[in-house]
Backbone as numpy.savetxt, mean C-alpha at the origin, in Angstrom:
# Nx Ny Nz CAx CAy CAz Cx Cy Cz
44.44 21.34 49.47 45.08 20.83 48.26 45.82 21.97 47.58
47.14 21.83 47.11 48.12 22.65 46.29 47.61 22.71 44.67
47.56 24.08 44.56 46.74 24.48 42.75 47.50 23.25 42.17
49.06 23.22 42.02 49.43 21.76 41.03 48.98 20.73 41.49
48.06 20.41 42.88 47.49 18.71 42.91 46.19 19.00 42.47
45.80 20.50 42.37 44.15 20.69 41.69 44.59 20.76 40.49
45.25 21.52 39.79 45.16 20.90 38.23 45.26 19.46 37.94
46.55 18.54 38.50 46.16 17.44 38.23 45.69 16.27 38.36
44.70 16.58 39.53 43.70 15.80 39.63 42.43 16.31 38.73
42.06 17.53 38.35 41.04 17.64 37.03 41.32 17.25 35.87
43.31 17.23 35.56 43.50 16.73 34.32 42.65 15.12 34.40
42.97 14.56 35.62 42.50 12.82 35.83 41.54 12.91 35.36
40.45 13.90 36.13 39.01 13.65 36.09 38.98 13.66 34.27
39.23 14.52 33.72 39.01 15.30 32.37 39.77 13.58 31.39
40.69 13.34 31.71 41.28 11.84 31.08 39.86 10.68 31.35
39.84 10.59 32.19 38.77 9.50 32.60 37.39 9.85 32.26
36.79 10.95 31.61 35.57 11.60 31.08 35.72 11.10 30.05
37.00 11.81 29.19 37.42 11.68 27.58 37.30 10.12 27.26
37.79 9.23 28.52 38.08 7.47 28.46 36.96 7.13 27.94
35.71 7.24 28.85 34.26 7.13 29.32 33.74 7.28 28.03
34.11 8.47 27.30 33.47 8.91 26.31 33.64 8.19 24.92
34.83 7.96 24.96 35.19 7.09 23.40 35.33 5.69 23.87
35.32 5.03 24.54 34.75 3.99 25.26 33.17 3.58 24.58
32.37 4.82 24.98 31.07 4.40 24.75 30.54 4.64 23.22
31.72 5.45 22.57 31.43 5.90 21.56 31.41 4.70 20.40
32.46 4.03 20.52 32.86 2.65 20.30 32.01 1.10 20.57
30.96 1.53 21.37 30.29 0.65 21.49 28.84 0.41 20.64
28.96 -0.47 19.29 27.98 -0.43 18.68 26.52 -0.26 18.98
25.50 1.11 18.35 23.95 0.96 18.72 24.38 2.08 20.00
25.50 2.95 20.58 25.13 3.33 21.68 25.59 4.43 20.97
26.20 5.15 20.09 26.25 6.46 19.35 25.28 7.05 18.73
24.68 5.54 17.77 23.53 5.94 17.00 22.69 4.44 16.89
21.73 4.87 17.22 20.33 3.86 16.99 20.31 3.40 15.98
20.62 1.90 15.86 20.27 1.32 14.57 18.97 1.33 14.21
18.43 1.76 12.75 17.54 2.21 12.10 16.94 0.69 11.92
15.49 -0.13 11.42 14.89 -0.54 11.14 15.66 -0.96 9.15
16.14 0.15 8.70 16.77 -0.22 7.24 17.72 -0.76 7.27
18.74 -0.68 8.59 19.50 -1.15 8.93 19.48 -2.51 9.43
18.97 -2.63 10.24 18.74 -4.51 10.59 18.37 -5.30 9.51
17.78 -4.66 8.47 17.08 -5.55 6.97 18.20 -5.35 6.55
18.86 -4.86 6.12 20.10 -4.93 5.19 21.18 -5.91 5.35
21.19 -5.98 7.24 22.04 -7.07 7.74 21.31 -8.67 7.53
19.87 -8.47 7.42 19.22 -9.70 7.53 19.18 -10.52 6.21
18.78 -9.34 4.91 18.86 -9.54 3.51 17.41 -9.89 3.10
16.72 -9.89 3.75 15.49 -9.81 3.74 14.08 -9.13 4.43
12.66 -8.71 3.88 11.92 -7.94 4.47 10.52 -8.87 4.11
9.92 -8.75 5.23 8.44 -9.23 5.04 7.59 -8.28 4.75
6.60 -8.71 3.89 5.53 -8.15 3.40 4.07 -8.35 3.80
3.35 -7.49 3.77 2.15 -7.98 3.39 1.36 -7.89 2.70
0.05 -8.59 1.74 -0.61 -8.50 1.06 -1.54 -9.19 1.10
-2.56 -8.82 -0.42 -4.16 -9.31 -0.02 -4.63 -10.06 -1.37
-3.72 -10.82 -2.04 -3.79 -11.44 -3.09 -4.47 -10.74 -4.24
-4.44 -9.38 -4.70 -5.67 -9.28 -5.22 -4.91 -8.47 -6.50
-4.76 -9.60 -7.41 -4.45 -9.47 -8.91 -4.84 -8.17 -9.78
-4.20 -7.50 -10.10 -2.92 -7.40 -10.89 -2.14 -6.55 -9.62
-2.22 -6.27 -8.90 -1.35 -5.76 -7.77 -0.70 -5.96 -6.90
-1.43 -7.31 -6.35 -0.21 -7.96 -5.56 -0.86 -9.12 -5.43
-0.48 -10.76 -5.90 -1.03 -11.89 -5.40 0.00 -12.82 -5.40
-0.60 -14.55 -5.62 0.51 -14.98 -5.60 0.04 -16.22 -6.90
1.54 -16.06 -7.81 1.36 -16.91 -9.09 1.01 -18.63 -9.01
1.35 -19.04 -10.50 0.74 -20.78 -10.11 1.58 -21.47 -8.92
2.73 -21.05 -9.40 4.11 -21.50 -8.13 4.09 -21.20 -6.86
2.99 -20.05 -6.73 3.06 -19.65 -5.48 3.90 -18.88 -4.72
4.46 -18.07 -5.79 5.07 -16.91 -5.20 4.62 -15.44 -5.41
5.17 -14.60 -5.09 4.58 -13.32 -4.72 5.17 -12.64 -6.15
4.06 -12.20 -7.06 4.12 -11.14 -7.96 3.25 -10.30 -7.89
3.07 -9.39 -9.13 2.19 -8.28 -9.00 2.71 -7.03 -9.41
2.22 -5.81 -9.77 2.91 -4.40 -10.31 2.85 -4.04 -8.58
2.89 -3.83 -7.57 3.26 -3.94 -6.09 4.63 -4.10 -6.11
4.92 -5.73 -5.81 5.98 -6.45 -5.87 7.27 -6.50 -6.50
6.38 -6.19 -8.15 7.54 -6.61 -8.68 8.49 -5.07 -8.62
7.70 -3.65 -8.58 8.47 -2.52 -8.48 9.16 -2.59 -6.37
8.35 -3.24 -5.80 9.25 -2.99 -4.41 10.11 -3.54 -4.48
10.88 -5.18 -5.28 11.52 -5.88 -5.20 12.75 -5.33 -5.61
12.41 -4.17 -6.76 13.51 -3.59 -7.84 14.22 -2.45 -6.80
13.18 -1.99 -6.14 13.58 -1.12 -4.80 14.78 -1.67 -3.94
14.08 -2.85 -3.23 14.91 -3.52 -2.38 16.44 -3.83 -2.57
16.21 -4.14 -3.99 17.33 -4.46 -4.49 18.73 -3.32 -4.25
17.93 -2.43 -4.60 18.98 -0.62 -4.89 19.18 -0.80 -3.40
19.03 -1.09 -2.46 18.65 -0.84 -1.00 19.45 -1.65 -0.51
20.10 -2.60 -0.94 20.94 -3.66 -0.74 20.10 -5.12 0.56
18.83 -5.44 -0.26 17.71 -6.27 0.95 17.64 -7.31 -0.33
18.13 -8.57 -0.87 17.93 -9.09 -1.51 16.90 -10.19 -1.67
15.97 -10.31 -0.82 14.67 -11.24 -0.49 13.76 -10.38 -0.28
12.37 -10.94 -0.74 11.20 -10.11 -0.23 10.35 -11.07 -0.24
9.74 -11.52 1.26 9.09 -12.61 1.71 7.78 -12.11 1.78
6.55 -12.40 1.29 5.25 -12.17 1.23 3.90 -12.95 2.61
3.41 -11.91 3.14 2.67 -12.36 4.39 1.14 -12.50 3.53
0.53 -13.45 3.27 -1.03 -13.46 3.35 -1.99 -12.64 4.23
-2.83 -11.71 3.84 -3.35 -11.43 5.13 -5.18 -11.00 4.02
-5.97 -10.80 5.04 -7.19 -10.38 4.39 -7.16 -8.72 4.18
-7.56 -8.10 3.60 -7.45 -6.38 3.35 -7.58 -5.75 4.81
-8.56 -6.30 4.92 -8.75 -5.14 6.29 -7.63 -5.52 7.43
-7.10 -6.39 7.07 -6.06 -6.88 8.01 -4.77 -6.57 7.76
-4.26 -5.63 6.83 -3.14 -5.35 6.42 -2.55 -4.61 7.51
-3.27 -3.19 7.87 -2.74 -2.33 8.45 -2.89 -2.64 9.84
-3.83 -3.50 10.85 -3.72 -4.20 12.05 -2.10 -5.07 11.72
-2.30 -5.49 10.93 -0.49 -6.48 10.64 0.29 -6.19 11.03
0.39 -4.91 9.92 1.60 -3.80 9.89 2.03 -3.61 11.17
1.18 -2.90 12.19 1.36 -1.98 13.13 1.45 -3.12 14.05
1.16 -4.48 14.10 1.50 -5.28 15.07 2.83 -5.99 15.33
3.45 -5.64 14.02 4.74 -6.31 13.54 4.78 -8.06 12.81
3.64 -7.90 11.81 3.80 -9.21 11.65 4.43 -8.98 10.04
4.97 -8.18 9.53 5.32 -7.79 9.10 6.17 -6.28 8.43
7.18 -5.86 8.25 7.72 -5.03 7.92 7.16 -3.74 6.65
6.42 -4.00 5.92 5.52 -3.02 4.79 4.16 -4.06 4.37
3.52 -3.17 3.80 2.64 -3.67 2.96 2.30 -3.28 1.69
2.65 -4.14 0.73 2.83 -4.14 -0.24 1.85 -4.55 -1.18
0.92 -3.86 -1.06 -0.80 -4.35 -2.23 -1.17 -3.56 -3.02
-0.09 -2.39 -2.94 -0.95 -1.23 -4.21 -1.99 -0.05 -3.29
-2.03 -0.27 -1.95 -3.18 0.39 -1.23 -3.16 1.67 -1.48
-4.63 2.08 -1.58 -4.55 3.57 -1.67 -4.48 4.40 -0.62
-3.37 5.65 -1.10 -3.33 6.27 0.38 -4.20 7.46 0.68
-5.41 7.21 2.03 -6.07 7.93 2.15 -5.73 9.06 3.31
-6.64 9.78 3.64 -6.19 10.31 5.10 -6.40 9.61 6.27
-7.50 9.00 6.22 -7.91 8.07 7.16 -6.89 6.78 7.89
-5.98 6.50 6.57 -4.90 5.66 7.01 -3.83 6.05 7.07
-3.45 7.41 6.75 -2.41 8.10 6.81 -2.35 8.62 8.13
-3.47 8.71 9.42 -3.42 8.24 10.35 -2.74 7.18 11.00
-2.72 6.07 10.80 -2.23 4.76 11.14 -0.98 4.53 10.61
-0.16 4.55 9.22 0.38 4.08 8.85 1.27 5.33 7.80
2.47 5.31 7.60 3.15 6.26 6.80 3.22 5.56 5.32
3.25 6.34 3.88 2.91 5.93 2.64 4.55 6.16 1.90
4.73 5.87 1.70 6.26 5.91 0.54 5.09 6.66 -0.56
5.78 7.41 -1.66 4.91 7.89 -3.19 4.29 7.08 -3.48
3.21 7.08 -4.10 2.89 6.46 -4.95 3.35 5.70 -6.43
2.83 4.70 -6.68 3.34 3.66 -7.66 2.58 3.65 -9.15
1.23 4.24 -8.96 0.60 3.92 -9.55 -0.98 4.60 -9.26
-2.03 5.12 -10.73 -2.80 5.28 -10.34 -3.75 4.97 -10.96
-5.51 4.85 -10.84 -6.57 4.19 -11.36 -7.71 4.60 -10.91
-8.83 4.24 -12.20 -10.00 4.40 -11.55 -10.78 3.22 -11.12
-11.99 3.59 -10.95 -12.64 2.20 -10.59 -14.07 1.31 -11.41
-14.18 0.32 -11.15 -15.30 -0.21 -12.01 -15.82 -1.16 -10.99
-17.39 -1.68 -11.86 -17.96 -1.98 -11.16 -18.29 -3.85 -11.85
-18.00 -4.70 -11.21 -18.18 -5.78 -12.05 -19.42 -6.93 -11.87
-20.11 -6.81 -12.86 -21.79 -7.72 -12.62 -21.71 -8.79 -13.41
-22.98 -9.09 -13.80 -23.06 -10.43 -14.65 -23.09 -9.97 -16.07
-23.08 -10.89 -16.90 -22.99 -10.92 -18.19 -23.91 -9.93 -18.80
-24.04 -9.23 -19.61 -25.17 -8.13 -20.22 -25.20 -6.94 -19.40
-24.76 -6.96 -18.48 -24.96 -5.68 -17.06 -26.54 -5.72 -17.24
-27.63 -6.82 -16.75 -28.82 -7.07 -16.50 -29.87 -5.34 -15.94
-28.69 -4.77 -14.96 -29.13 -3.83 -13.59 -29.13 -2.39 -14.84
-28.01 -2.37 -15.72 -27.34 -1.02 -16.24 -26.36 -0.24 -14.58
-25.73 -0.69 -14.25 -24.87 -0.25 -13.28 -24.11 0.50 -13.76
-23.41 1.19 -13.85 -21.85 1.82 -14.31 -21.28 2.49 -13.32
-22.49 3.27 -12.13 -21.75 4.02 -11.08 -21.97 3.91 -9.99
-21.60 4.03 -8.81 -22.85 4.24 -7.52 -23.77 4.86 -7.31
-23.49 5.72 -8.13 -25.09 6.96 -7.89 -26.21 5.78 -8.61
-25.47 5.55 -9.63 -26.79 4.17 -10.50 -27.30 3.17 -9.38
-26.40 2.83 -8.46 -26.95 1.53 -7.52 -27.89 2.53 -6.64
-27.44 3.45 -6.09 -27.96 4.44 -5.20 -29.51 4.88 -5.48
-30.02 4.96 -7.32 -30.54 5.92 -7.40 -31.99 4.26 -7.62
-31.03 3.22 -8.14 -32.12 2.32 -8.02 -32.18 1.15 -6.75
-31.84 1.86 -5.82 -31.77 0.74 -4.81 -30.84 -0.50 -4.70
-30.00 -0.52 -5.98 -29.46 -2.11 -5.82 -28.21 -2.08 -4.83
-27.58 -3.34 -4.08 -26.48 -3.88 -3.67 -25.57 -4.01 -4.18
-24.00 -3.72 -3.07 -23.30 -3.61 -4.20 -22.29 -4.46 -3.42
-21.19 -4.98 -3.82 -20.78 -5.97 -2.66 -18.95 -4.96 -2.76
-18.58 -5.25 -1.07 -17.11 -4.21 -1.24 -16.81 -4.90 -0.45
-15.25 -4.79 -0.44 -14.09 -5.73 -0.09 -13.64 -4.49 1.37
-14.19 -5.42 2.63 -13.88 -4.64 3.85 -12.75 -3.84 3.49
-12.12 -2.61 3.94 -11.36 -2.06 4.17 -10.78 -1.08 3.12
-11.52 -1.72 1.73 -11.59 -0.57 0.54 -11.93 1.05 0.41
-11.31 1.93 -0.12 -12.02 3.00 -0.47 -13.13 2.82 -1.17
-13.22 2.36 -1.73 -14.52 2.27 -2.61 -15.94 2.24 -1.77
-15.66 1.77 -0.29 -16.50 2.02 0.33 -17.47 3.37 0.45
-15.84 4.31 1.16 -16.81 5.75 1.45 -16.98 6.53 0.51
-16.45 6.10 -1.20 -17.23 6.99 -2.19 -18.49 6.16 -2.80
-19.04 4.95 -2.23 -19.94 4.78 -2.61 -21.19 5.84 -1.39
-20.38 5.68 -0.52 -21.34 6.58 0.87 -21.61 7.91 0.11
-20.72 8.55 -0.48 -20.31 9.98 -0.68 -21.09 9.83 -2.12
-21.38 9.07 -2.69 -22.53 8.69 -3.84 -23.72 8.99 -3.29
-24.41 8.68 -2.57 -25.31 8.41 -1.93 -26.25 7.46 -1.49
-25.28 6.05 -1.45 -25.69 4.79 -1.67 -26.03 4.63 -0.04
-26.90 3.84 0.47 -27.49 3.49 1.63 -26.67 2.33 2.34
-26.24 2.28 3.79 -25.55 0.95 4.30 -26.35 -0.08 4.09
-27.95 -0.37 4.00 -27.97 -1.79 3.83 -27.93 -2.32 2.17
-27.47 -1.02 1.50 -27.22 -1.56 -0.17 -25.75 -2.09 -0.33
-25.08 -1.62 0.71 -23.70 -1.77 0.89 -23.35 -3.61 1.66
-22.96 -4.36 1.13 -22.64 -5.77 1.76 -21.45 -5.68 1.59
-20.33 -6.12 2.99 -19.18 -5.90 2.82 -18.89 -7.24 3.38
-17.76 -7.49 2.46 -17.22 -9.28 2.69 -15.84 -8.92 2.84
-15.08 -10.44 3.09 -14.12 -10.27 3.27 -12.87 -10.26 2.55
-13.37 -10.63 1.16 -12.30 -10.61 -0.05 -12.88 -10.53 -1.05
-11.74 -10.64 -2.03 -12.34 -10.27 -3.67 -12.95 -11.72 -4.40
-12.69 -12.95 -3.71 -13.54 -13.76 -4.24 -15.28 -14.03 -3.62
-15.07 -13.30 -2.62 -16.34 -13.67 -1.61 -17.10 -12.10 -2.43
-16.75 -11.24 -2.88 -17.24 -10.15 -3.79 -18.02 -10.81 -4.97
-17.05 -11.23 -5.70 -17.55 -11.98 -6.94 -18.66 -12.90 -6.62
-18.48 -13.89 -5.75 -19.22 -14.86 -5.47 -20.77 -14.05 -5.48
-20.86 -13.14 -4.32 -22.61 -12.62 -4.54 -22.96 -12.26 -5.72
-21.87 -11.54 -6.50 -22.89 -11.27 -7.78 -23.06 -11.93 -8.69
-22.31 -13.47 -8.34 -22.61 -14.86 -9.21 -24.11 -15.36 -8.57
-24.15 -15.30 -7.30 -25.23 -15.75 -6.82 -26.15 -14.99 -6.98
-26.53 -13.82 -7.46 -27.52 -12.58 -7.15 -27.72 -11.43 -5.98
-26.80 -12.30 -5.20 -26.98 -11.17 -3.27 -26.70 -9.84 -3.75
-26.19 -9.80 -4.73 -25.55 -8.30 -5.05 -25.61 -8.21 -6.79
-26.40 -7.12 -7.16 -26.14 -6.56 -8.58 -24.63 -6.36 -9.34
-23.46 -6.22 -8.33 -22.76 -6.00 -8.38 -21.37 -5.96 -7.53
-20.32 -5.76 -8.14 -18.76 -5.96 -6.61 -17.82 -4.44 -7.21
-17.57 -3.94 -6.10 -16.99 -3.08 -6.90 -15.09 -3.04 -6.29
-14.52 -2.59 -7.37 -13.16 -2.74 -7.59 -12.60 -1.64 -7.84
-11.31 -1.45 -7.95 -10.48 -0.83 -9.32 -10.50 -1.40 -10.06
-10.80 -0.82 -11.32 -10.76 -0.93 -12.53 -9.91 -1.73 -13.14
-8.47 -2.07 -12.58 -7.73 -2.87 -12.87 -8.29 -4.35 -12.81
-8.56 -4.26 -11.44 -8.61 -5.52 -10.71 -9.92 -5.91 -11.10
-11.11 -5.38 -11.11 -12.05 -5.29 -11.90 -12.28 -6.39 -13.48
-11.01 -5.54 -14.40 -10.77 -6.37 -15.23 -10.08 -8.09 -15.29
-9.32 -8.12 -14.29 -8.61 -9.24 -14.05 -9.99 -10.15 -13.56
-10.85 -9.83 -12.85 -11.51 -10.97 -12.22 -12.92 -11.25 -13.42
-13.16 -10.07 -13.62 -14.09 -9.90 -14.80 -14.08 -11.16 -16.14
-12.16 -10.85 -16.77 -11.88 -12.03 -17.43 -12.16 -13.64 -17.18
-11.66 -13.56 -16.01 -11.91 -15.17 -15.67 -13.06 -15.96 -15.52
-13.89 -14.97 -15.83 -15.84 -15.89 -15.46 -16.89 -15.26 -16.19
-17.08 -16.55 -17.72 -17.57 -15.79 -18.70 -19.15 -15.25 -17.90
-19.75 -15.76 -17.28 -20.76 -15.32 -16.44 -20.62 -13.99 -16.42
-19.36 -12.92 -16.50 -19.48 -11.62 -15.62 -18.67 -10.54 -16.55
-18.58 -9.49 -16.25 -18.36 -8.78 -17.13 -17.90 -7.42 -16.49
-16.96 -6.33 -16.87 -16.50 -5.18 -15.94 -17.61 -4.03 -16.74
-18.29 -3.41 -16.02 -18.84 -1.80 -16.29 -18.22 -0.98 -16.59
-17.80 -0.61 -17.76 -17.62 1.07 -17.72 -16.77 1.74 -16.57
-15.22 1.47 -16.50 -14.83 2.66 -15.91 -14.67 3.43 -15.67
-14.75 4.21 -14.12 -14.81 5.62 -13.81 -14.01 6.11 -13.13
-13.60 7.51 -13.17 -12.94 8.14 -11.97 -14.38 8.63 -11.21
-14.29 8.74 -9.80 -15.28 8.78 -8.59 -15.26 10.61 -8.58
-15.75 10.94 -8.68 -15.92 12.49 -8.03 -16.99 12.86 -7.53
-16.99 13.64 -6.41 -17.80 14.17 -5.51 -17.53 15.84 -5.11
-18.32 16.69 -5.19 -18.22 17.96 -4.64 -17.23 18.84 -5.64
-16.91 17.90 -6.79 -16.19 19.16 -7.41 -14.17 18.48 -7.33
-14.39 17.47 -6.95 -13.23 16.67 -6.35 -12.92 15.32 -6.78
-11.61 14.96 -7.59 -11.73 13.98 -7.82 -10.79 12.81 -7.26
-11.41 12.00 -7.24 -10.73 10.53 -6.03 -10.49 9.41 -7.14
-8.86 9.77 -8.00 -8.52 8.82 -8.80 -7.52 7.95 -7.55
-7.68 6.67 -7.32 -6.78 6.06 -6.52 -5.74 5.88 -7.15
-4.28 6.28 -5.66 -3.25 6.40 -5.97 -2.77 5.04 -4.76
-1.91 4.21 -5.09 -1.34 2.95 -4.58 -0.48 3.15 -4.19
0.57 2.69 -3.17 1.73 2.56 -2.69 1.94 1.89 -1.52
3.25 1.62 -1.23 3.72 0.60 0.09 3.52 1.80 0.85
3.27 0.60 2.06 2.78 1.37 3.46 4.08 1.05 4.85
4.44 1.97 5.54 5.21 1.52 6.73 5.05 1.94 8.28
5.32 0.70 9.14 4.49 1.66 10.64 5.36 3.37 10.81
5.05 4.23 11.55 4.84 5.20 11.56 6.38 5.61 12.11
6.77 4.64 12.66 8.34 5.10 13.56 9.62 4.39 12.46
9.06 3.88 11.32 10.14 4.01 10.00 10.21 4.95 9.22
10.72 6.10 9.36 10.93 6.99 8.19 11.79 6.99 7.94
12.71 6.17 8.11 14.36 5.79 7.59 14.09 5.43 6.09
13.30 4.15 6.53 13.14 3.32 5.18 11.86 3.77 4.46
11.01 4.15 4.82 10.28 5.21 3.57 11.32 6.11 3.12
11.76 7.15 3.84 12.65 7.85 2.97 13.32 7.04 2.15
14.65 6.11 2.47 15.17 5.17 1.47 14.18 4.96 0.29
13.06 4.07 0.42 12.08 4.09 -0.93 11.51 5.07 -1.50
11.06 6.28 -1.25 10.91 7.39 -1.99 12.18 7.76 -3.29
13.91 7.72 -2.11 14.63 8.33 -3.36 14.44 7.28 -4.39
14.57 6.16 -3.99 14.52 5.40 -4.88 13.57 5.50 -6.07
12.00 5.40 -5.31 10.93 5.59 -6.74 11.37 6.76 -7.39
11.92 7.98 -6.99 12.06 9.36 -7.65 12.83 8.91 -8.67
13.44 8.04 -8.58 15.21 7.49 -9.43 13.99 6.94 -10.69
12.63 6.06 -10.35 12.75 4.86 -11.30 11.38 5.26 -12.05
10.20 5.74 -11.33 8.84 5.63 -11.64 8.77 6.40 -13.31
7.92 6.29 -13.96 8.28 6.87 -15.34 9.44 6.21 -15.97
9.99 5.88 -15.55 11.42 5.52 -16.94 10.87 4.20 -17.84
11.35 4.09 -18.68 11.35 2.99 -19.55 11.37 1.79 -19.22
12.24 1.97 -18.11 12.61 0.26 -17.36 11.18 0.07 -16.17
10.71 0.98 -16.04 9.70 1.06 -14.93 8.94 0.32 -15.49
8.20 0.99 -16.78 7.15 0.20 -17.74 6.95 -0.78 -18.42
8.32 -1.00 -18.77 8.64 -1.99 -18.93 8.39 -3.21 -17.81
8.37 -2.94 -16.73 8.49 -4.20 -15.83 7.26 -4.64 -15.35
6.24 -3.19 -15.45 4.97 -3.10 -15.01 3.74 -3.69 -16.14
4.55 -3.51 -16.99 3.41 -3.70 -18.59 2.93 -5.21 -18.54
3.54 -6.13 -17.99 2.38 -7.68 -17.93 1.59 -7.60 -16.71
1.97 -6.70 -15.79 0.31 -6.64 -15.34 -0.89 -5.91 -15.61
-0.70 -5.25 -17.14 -1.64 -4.86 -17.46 -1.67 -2.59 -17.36
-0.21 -2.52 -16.54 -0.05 -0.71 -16.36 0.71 -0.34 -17.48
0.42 0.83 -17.71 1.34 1.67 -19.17 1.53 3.22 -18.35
1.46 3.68 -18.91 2.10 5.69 -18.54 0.55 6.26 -18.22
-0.58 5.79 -18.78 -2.11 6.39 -17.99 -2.05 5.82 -16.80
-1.18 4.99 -16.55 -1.40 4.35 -14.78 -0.57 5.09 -14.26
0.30 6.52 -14.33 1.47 7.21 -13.63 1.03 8.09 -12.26
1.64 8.19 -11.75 0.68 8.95 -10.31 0.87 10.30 -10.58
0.02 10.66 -10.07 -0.11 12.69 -10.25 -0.13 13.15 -9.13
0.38 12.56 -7.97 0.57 13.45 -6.77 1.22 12.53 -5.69
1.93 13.39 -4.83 2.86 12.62 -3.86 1.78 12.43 -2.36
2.28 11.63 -1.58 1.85 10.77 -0.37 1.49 11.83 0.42
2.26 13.12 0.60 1.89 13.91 1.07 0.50 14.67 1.02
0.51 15.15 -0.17 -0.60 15.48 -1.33 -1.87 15.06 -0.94
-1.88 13.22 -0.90 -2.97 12.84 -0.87 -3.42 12.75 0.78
-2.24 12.14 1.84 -2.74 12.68 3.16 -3.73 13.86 3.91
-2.89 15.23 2.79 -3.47 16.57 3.24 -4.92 16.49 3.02
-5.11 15.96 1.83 -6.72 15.87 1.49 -7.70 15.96 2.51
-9.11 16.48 1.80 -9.93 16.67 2.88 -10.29 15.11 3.02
């Protein structure tokens, strides 16, 4: 071959590379991977999940999805350009099996982010934070106020599978067969209407919400939990499977934009949160934890 039929047959090759190349470049999803924030934005909507459990995330007389959860992810979504937010029923302990199975896109209940699930599941900031209480019958019959109190007199305490409140009642020094774990916050209440349990324990929020509704019962004395010198005020936030950090990031700038402002509290204040409910540490923060 003559150098001028080798140059221009490499010019060919080098034309038909360049073709190849903006060819494929041009072909939507094959430059860049459409993101998970991306398909919701085109869809206009995101599924949720939650565990009905008032003031954080349930569902009203109408039967739709409110809550200080909800109503701040919705305000999110919005900035995000996702104008629906469809709500999945699920039981607590079943949130994060959900999540990660795809039966939904976040979960949206206020959950606290521990390390244990920060394993499983990635946390956007926190929304919100609280302590916890313990809710019995009318008079507090037992004198309950803490776990070390159930611990130190033997009584039962009833917990909502999949709660923290579990392993700081452990870290109390409360015994597994004092511990009865059900499967929701009405099946909680229910034993300590019936007697199976001295007590159900909650956040303090939620605590109060269920407390109100059954003159029978009454909330204990709220506490922040500490152990070893350490304190475990629960901090809440939406949860996402582990291969979205598109859209956690997206909701982070966002809460950075909104949490604290006027309009925040404003939106949050009929479920019962003000500026003592503000979070004091980021998702990160609480992951690292021991």
């Amino acid at each position: 071959m003559t150098v001028d039929r080798l140059i221009t047959s490499r010019r060919h090759t080098l034309y038909a590379v360049g073709g190849a190349t903006l060819l494929l470049a041009g072909v939507p999803g094959r430059a860049q991977a459409q993101t998970v924030l991306d398909k919701l934005r085109e869809q206009g909507v995101i599924r949720v999940g939650f565990a009905n459990e008032a003031p954080y995330a349930f569902t009203d007389a109408s039967g739709g999805l409110t809550g200080e959860s909800p109503a701040v992810f919705r305000h999110v979504m919005q900035k995000l350009g996702i104008g629906r937010v469809d709500g999945v029923l699920a039981e607590w302990g079943a949130l994060i099996p959900g999540l990660r199975a795809g039966r939904f896109d976040a979960i949206v209940a206020s959950m606290y982010i521990t390390p244990a699930r920060c394993k499983q599941v990635i946390f956007a900031n926190p929304t919100y934070g609280v302590g916890e209480a313990l809710v019995v019958k009318q008079g507090n019959p037992e004198g309950l106020q803490t776990y070390a109190d159930a611990a130190k007199a033997g009584a039962k305490i009833a917990f909502v599978a999949g709660t923290a409140e579990i392993e700081h009642a452990r870290l109390a020094g409360m015994q597994r067969e004092q511990q009865v774990v059900v499967p929701d916050f009405a099946a909680a209440v229910a034993n300590v209407k019936a007697g199976r349990t001295a007590a159900a324990a909650f956040t303090a929020l939620t605590a109060q919400q269920l407390a109100s509704k059954d003159e029978a019962l009454e909330r204990a004395t709220p506490f922040t939990f500490e152990h070893a010198g350490k304190r475990y005020r629960g901090e809440g936030a939406f949860a996402f499977r582990p291969e979205d950090t598109a859209l956690r990031d997206a909701v982070n700038a966002e809460l950075a934009r909104f949490i604290g402002t006027p309009d925040h509290l404003a939106l949050v204040k009929p479920f019962g949160f003000d500026d003592s409910n503000l979070p004091e540490q980021t998702a990160a923060q609480h992951c690292a934890a021991d």
